[in-house]
MDTraj code that builds the backbone (N, CA, C; nanometers):
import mdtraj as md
import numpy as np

residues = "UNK UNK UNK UNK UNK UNK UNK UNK UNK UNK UNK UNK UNK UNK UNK UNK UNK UNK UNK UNK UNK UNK UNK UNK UNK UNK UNK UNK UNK UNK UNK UNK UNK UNK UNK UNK UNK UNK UNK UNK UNK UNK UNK UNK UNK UNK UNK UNK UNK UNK UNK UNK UNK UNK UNK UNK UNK UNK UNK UNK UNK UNK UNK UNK UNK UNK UNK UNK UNK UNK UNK UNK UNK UNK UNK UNK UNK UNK UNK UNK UNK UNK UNK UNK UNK UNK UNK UNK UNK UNK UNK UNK UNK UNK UNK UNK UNK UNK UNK UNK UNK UNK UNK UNK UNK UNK UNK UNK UNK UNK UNK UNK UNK UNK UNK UNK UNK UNK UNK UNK UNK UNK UNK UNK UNK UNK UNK UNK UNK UNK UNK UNK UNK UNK UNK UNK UNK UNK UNK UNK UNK UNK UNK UNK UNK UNK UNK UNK UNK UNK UNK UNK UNK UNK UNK UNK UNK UNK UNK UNK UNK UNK UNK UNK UNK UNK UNK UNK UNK UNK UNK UNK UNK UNK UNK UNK UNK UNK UNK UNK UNK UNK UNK UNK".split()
xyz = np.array([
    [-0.4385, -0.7095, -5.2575],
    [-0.5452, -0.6447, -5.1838],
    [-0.5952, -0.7380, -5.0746],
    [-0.6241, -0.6579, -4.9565],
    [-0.6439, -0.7546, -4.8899],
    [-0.8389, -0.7594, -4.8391],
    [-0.9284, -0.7395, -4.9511],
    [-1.0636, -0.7473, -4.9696],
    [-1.0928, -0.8326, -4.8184],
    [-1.2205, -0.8063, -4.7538],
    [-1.2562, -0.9007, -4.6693],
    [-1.1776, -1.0580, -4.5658],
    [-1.0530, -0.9528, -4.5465],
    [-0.9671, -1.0493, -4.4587],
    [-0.9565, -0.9804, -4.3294],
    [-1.0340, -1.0305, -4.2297],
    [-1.0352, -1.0058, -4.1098],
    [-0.9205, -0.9624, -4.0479],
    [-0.8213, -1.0481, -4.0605],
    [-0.7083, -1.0256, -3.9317],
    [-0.5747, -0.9461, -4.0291],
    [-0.4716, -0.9291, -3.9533],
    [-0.3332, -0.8967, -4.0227],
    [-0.2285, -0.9825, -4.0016],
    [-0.1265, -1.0282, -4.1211],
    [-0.0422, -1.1333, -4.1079],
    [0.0970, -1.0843, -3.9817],
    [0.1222, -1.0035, -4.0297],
    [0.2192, -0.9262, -3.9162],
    [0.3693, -1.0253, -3.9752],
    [0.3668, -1.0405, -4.1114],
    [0.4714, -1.1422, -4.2030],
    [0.5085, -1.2519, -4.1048],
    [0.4288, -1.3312, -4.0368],
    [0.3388, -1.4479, -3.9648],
    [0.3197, -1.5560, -4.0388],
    [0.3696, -1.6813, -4.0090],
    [0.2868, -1.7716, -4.0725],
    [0.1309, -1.8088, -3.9274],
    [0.0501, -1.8752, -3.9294],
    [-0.0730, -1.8558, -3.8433],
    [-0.0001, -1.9141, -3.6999],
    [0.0572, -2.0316, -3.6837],
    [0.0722, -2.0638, -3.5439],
    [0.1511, -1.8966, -3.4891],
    [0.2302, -1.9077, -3.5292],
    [0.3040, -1.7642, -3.5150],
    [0.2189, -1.6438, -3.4508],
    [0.1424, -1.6237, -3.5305],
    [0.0355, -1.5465, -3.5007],
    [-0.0896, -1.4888, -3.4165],
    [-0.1058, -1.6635, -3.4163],
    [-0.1950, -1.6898, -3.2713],
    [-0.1018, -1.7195, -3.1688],
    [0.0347, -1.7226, -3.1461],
    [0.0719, -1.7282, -3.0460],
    [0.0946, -1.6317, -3.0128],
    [0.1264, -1.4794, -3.0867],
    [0.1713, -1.3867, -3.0814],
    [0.0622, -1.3011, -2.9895],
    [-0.0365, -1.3444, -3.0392],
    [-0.1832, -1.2474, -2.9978],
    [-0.2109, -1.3395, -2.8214],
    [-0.2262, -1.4890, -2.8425],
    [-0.2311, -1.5341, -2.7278],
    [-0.1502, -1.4526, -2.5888],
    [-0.0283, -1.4321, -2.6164],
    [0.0861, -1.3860, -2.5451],
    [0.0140, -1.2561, -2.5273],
    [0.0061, -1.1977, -2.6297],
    [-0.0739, -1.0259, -2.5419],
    [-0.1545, -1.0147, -2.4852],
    [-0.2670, -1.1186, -2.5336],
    [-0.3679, -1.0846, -2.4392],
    [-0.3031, -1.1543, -2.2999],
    [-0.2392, -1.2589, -2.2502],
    [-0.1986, -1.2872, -2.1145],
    [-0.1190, -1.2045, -2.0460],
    [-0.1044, -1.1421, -2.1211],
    [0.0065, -1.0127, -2.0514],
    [-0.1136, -0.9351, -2.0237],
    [-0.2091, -0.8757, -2.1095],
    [-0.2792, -0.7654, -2.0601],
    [-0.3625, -0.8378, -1.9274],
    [-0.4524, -0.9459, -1.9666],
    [-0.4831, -1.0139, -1.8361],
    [-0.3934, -0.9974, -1.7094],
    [-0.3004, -1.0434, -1.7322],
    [-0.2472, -1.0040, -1.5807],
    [-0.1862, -0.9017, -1.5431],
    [-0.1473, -0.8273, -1.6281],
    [-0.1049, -0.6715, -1.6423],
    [-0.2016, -0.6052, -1.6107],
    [-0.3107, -0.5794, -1.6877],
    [-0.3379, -0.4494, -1.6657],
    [-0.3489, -0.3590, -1.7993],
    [-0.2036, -0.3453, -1.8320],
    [-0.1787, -0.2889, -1.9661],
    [-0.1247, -0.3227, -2.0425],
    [-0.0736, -0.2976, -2.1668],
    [0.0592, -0.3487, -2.2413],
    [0.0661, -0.2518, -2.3218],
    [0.1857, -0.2124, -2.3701],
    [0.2636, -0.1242, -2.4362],
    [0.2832, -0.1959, -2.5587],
    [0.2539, -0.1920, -2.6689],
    [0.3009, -0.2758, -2.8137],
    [0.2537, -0.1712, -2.9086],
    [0.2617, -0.2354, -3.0730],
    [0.2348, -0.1802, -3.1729],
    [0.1327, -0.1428, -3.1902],
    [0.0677, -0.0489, -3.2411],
    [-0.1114, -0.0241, -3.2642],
    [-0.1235, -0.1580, -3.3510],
    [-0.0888, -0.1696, -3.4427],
    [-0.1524, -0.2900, -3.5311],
    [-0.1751, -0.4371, -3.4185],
    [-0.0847, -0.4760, -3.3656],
    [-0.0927, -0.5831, -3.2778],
    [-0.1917, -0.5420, -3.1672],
    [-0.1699, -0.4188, -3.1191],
    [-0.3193, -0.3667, -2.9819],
    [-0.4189, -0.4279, -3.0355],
    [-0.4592, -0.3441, -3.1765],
    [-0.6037, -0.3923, -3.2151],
    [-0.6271, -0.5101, -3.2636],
    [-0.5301, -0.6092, -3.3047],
    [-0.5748, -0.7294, -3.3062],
    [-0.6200, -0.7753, -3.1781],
    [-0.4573, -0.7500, -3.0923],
    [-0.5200, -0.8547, -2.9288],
    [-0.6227, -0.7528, -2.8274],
    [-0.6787, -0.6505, -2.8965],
    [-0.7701, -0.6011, -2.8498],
    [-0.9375, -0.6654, -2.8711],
    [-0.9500, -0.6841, -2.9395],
    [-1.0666, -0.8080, -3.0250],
    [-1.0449, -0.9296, -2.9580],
    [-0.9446, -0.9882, -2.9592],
    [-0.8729, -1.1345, -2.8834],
    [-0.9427, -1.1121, -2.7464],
    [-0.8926, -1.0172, -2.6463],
    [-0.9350, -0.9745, -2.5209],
    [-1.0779, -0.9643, -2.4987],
    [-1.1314, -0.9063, -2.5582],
    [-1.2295, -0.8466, -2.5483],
    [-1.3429, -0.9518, -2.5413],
    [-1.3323, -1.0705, -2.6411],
    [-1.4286, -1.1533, -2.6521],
    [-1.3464, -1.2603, -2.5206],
    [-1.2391, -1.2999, -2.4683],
    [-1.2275, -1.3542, -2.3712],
    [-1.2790, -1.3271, -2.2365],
    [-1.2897, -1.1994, -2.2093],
    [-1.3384, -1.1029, -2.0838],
    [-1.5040, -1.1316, -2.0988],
    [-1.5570, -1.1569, -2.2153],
    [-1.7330, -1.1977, -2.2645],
    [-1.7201, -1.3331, -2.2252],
    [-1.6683, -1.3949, -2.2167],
    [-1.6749, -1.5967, -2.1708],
    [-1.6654, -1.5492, -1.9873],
    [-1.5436, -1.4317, -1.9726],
    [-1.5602, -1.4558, -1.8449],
    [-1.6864, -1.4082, -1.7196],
    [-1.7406, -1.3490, -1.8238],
    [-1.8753, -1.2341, -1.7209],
    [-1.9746, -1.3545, -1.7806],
    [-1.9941, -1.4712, -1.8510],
    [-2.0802, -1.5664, -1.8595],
    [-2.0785, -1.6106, -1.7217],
    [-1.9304, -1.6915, -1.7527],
    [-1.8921, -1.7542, -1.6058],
    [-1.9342, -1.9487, -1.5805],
    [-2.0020, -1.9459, -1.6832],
    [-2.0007, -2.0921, -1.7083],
    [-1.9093, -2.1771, -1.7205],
    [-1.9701, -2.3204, -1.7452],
    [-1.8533, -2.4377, -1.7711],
    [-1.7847, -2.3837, -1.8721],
    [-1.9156, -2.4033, -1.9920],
    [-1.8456, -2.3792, -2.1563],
    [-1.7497, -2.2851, -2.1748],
    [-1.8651, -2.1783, -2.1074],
    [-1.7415, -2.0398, -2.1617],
    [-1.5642, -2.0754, -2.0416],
    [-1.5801, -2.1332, -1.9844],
    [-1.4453, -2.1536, -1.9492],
    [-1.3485, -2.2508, -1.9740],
    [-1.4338, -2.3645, -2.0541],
    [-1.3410, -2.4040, -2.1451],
    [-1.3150, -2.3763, -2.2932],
    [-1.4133, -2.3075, -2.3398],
    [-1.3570, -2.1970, -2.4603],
    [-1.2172, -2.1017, -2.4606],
    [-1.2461, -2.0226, -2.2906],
    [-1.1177, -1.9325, -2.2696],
    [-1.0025, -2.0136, -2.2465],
    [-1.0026, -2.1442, -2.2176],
    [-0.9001, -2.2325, -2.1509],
    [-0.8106, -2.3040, -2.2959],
    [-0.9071, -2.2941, -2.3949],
    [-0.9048, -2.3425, -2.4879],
    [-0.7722, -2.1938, -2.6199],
    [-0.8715, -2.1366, -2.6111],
    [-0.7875, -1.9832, -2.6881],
    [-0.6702, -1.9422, -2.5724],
    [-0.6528, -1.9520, -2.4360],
    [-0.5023, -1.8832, -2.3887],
    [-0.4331, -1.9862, -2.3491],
    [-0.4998, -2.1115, -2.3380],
    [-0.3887, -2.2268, -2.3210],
    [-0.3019, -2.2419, -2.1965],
    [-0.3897, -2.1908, -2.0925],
    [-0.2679, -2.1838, -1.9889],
    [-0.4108, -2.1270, -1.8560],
    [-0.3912, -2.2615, -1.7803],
    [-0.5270, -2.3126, -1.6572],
    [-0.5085, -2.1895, -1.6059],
    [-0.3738, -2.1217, -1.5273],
    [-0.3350, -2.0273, -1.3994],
    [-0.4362, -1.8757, -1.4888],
    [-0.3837, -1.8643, -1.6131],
    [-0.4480, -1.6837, -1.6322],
    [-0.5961, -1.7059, -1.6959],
    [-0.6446, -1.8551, -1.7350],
    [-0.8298, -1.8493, -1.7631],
    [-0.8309, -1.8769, -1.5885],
    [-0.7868, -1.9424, -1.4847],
    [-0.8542, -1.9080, -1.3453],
    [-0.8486, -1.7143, -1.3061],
    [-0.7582, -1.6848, -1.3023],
    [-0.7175, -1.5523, -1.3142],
    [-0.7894, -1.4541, -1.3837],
    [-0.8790, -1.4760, -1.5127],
    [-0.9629, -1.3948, -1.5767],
    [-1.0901, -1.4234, -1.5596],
    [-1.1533, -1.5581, -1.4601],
    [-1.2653, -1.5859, -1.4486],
    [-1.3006, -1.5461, -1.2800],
    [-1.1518, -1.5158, -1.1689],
    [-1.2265, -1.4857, -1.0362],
    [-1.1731, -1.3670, -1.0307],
    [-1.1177, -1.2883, -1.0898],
    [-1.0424, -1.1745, -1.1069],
    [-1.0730, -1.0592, -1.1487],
    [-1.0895, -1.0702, -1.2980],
    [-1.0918, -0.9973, -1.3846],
    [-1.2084, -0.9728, -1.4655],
    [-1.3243, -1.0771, -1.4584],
    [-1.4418, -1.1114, -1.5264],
    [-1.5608, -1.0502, -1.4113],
    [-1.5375, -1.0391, -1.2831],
    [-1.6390, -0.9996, -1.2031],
    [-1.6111, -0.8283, -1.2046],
    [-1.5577, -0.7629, -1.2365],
    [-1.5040, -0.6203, -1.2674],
    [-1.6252, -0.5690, -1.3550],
    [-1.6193, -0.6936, -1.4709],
    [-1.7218, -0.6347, -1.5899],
    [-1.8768, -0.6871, -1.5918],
    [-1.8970, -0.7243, -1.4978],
    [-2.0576, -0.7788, -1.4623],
    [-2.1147, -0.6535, -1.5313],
    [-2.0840, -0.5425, -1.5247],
    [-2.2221, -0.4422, -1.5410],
    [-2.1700, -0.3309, -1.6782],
    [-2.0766, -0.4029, -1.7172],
    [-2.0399, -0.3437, -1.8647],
    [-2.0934, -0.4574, -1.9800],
    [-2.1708, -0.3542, -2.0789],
    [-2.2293, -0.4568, -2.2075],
    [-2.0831, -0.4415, -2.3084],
    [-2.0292, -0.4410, -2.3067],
    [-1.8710, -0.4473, -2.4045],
    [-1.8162, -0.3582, -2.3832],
    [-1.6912, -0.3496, -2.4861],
    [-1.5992, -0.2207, -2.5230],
    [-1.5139, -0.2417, -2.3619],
    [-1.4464, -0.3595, -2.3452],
    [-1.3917, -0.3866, -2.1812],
    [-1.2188, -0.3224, -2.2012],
    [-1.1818, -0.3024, -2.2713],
    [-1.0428, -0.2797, -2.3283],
    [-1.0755, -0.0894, -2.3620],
    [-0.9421, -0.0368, -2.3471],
    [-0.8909, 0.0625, -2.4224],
    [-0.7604, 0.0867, -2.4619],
    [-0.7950, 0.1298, -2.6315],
    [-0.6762, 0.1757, -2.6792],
    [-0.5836, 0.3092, -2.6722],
    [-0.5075, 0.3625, -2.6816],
    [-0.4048, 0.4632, -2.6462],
    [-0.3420, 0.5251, -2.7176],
    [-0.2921, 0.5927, -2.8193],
    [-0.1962, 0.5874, -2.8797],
    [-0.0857, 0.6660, -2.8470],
    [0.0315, 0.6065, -2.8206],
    [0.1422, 0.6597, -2.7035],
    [0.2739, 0.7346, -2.7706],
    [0.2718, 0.6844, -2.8378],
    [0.4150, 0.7589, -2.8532],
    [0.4995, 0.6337, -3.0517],
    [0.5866, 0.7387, -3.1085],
    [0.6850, 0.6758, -3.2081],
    [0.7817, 0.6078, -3.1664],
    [0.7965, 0.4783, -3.1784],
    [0.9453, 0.3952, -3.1306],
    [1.0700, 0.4958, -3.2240],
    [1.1752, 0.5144, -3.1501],
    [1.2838, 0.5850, -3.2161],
    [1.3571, 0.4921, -3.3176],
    [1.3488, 0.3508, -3.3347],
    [1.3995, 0.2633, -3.3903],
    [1.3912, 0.2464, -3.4960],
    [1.2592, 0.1746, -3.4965],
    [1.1817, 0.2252, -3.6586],
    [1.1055, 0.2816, -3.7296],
    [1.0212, 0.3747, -3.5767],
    [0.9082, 0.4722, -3.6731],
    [0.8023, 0.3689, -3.6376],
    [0.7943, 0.2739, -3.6039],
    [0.6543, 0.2133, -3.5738],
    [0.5646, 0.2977, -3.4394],
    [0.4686, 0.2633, -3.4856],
    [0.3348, 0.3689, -3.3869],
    [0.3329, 0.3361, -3.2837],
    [0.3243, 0.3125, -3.1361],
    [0.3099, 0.2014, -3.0806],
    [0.1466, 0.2720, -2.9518],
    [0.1081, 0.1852, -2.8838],
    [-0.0193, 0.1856, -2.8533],
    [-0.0243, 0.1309, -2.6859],
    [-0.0932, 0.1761, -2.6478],
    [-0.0896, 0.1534, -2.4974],
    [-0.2588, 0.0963, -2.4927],
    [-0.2737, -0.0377, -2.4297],
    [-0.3537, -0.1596, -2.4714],
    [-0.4132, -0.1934, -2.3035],
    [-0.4918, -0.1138, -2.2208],
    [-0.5354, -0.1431, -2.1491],
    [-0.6668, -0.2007, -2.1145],
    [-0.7337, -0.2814, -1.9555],
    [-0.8363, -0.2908, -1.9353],
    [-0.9051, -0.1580, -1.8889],
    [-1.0485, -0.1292, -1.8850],
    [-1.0760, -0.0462, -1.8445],
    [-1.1423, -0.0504, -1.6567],
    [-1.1336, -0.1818, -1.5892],
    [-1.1153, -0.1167, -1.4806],
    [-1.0559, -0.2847, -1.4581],
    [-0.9797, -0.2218, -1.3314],
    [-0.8270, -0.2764, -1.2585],
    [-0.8368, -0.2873, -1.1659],
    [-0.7575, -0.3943, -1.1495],
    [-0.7557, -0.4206, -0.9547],
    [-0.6141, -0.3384, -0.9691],
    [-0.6418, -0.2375, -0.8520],
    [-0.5084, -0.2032, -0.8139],
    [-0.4068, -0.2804, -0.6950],
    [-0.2713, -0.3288, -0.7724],
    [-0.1997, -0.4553, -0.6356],
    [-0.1437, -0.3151, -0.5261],
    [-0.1445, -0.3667, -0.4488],
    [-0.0671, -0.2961, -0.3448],
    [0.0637, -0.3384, -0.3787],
    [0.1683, -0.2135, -0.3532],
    [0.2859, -0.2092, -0.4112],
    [0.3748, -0.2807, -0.2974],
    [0.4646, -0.3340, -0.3588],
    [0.5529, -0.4169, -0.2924],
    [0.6280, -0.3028, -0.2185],
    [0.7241, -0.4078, -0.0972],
    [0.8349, -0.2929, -0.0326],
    [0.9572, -0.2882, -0.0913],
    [1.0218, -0.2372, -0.0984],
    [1.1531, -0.2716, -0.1721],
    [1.2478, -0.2987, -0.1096],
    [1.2875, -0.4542, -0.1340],
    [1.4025, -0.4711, -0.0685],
    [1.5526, -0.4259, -0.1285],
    [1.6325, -0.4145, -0.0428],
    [1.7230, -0.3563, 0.0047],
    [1.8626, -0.4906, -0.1536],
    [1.9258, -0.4383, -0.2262],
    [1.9773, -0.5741, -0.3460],
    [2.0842, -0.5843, -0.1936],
    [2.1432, -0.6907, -0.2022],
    [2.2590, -0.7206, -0.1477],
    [2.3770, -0.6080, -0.1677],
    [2.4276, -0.5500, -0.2833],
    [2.5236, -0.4792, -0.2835],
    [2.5010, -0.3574, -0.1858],
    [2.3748, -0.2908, -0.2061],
    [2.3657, -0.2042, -0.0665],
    [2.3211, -0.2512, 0.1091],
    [2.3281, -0.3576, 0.0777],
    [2.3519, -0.4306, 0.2187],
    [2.4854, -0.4583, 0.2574],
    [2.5504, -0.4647, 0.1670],
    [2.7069, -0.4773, 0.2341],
    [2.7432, -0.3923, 0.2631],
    [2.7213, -0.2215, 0.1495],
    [2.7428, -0.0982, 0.1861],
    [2.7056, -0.0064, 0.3346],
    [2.5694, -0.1128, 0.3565],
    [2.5375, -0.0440, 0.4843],
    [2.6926, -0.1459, 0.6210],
    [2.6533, -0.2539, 0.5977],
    [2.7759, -0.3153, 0.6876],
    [2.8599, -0.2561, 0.6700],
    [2.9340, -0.2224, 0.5667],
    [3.0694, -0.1648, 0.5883],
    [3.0896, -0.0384, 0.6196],
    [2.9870, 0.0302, 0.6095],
    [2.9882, 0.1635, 0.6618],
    [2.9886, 0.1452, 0.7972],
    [2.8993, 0.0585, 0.8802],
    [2.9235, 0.0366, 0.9999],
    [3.0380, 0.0035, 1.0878],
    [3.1378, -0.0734, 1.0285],
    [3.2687, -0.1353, 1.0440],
    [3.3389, 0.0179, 1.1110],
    [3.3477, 0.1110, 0.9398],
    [3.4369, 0.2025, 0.9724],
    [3.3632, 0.3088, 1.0107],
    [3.2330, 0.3244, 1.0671],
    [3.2238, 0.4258, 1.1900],
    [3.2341, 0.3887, 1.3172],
    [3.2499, 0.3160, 1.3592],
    [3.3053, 0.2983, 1.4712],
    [3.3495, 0.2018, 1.5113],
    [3.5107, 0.2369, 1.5116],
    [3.5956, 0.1478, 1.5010],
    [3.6191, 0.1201, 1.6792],
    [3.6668, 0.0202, 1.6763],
    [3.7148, -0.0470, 1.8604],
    [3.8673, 0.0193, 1.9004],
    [3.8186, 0.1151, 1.9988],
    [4.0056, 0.1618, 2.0598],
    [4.0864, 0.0647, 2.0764],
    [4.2242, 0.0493, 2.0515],
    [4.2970, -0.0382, 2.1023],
    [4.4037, 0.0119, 2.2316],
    [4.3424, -0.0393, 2.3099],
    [4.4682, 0.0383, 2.4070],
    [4.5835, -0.0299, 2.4001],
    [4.6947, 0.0484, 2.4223],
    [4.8321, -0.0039, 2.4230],
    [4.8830, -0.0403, 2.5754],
    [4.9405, -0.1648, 2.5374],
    [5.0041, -0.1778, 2.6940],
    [5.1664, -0.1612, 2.6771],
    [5.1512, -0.1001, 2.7778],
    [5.3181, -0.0970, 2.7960],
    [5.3951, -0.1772, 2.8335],
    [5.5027, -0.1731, 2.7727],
    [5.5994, -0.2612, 2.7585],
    [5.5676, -0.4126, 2.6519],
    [5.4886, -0.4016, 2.5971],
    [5.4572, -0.5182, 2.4488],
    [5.4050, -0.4621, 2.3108],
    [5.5046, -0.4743, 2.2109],
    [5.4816, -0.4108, 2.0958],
    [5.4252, -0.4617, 2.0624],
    [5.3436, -0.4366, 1.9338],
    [5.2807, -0.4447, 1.8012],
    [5.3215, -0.5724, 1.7252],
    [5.3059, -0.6699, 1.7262],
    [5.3544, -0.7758, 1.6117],
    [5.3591, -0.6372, 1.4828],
    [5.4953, -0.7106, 1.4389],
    [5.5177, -0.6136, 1.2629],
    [5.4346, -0.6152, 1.1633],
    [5.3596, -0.5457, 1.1034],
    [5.3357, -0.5627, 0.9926],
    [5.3783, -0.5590, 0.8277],
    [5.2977, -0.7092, 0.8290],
    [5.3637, -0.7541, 0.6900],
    [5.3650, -0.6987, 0.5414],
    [5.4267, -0.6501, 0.4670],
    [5.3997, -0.5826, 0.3561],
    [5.3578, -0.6613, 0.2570],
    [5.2746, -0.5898, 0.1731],
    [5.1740, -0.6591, 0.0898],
    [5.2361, -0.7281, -0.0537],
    [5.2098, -0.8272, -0.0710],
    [5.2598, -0.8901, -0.2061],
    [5.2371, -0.8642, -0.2998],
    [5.3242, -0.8466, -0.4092],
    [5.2834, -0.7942, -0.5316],
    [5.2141, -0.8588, -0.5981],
    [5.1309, -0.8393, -0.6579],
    [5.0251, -0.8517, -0.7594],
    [5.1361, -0.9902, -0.8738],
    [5.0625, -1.1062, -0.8626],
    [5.1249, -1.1793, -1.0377],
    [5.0652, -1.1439, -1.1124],
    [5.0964, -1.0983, -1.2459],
    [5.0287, -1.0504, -1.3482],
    [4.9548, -1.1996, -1.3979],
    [4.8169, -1.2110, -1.4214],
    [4.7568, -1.2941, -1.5312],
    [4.7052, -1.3079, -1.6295],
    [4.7088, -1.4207, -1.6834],
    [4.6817, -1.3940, -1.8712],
    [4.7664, -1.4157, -1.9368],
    [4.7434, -1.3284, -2.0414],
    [4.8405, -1.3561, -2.1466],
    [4.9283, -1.2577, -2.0965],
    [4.9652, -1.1843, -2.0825],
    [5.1498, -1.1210, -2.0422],
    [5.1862, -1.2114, -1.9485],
    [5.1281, -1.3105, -1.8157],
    [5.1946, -1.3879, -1.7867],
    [5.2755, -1.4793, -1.8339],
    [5.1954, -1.5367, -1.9336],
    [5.2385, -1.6203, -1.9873],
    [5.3361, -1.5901, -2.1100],
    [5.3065, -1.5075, -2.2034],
    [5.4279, -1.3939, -2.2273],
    [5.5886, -1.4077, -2.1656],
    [5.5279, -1.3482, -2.0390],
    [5.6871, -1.3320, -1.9621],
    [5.7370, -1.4468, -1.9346],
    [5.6527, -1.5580, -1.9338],
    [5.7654, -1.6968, -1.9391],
    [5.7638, -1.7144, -2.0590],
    [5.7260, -1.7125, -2.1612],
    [5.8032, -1.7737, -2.2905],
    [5.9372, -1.6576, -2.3232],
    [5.9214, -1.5257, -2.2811],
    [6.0096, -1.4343, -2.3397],
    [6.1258, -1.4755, -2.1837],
    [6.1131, -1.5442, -2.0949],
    [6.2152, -1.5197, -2.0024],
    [6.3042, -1.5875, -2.0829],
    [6.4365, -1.5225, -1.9992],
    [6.5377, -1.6688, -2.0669],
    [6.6070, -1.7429, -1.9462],
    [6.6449, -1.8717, -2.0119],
    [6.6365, -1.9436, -1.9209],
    [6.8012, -2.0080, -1.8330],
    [6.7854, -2.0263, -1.7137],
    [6.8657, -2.0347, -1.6727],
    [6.9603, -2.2536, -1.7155],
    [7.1104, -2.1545, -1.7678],
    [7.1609, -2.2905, -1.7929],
    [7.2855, -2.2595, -1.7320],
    [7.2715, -2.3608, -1.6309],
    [7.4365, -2.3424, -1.5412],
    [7.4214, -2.4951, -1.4859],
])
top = md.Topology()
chain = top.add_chain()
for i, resn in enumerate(residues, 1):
    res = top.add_residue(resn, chain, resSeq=i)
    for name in ("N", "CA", "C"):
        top.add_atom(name, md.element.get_by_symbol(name[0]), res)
traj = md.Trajectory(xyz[None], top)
């Protein structure tokens, strides 16, 4: 029974655990949202919640408390000029839970773990991957190709026919142990 035990092991030993929760809440910090298990939401929902309270203090202490529980300078700067001035005029409850959908895998619940207000980023442009950058070059090549005019009286150098393919690998190597060999 698990009488008056605050948290859930999640079959965790504790570093495990608190790293596990650390990690969500830095994701939701800089996310926005996170998609995970209900059981894990509502832990790193509690986790969050009292970090986002150090950040609407805004003090020394409370920022080395938060610096202290996420362990990482870049997302307590990030939740103290960011994310903590959002909630100046909320008395708690800075998080919401979701409940989204059954993983097909194992049947676990899973939970959609957001802040309740967001900076929205302006969306990036999308660049172009390399493979459809070559596609655009080569499409260019063969639409419009360069006339060649012919002059008269000078042919064409011949063209050379293409070499066959050596097989590699193992049938190469194959075909020399199975060749036989020349004895003269």
């Amino acid at each position: 029974m698990r009488h008056r035990r605050s948290n859930r092991r999640f079959g965790r030993a504790k570093g495990e655990r608190d790293a596990l929760v650390r990690h969500l809440a830095t994701a939701l910090i800089l996310n926005g949202r996170i998609e995970t298990t209900l059981p894990k939401a509502k832990d790193a929902r509690r986790f969050v919640d009292r970090l986002i309270q150090f950040g609407v203090r805004g003090d020394l202490f409370s920022y080395r408390r938060a610096l202290q529980a996420l362990g990482n300078a870049e997302t307590t700067s990030y939740l103290f000029k960011e994310v903590a001035p959002l909630f100046k005029t909320h008395r708690g409850g800075y998080t919401r839970l979701l409940r989204s959908r059954v993983r097909p895998g194992d049947g676990a619940e899973l939970a959609l773990l957001e802040l309740l207000e967001r900076k929205v980023k302006p969306k990036k442009e999308k660049r172009e991957s390399p493979k459809e950058e070559s596609k655009k070059t080569k499409a260019k090549k063969t639409e419009a190709p360069s006339p060649k005019e012919e002059v008269p009286g000078v042919s064409a150098p011949p063209e050379k026919p293409p070499k066959a393919e050596k097989p590699s690998g193992f049938l190469a190597s194959l075909r020399k142990f199975l060749k036989p060999k020349d004895r003269s």
